[in-house]
C-alpha atoms as one frame of an Amber mdcrd trajectory, in Angstrom:
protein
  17.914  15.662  -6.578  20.957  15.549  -8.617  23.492  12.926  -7.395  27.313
  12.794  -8.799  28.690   9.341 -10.142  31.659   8.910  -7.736  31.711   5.046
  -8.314  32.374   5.277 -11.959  29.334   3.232 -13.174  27.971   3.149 -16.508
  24.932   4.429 -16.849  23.213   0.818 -17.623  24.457  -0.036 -14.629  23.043
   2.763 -12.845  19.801   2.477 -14.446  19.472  -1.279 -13.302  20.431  -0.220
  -9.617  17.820   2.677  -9.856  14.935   0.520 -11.235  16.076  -2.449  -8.295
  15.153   0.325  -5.979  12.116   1.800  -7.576   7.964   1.196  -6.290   6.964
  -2.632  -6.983   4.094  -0.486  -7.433   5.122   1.479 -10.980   3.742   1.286
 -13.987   4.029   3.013 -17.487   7.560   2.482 -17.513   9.566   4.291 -20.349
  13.050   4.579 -21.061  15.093   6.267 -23.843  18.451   6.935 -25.107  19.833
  10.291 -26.635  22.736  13.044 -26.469  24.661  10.602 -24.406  22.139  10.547
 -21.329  19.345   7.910 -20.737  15.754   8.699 -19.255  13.529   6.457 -17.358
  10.285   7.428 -16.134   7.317   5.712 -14.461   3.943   6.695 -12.936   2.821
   6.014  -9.567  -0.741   6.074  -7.736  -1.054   7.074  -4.120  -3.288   8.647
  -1.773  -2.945  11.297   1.362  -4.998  12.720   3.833  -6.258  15.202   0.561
  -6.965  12.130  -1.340  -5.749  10.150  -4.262  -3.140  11.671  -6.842  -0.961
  10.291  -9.727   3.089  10.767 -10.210   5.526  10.788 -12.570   8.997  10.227
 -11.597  12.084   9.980 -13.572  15.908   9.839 -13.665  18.265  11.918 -16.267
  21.272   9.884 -16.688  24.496  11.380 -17.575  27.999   9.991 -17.219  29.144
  11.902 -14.675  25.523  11.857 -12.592  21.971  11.916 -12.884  19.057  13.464
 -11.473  16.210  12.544 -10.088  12.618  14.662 -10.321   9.086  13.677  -9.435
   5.820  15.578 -10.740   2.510  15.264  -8.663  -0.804  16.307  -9.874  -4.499
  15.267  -8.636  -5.592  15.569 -12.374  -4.531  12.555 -14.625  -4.788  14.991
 -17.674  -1.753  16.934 -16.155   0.025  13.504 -17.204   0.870  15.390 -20.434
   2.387  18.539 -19.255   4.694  16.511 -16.232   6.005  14.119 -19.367   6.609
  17.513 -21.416   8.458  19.342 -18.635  10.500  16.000 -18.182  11.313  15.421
 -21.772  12.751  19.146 -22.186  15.547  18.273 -19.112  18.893  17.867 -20.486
């Protein structure tokens, strides 16, 4: 979901509003800072009527928006290829 900035924030400020609003329930937080856009990612653990499976969600950013994207996968070894697909975003 990509969502504009139409309140002119900075995007500290937006990351502390989107982490105030993230799971009590995340863990593996990272966060980074390059090209003039932050990322902040963090796994989840949940179940459904199929069973358990592990997420990795994350926000891109920018100063004029940011997106917002979410990887599930049943495997925890497809950790790897969700944080590859999110690093490459820009």
């Amino acid at each position: 979901m990509a969502l504009d900035n139409l309140n002119g924030e900075s995007q500290v400020d937006r990351l502390a509003r989107l982490k105030s609003v993230a799971s009590s329930a995340r863990f593996a937080e990272e966060e980074t800072r390059a090209m003039n856009m932050t990322k902040y990612s963090y796994r989840l653990r949940d179940s459904n009527e199929n069973g358990p499976f592990d997420s990795l969600h994350g926000c891109v950013i920018g100063d004029f928006g940011h997106l917002q994207i979410a990887f599930s996968f049943e495997d925890r070894r497809e950790e790897n290829e969700a944080r590859r697909i999110f690093a490459s975003v820009t």
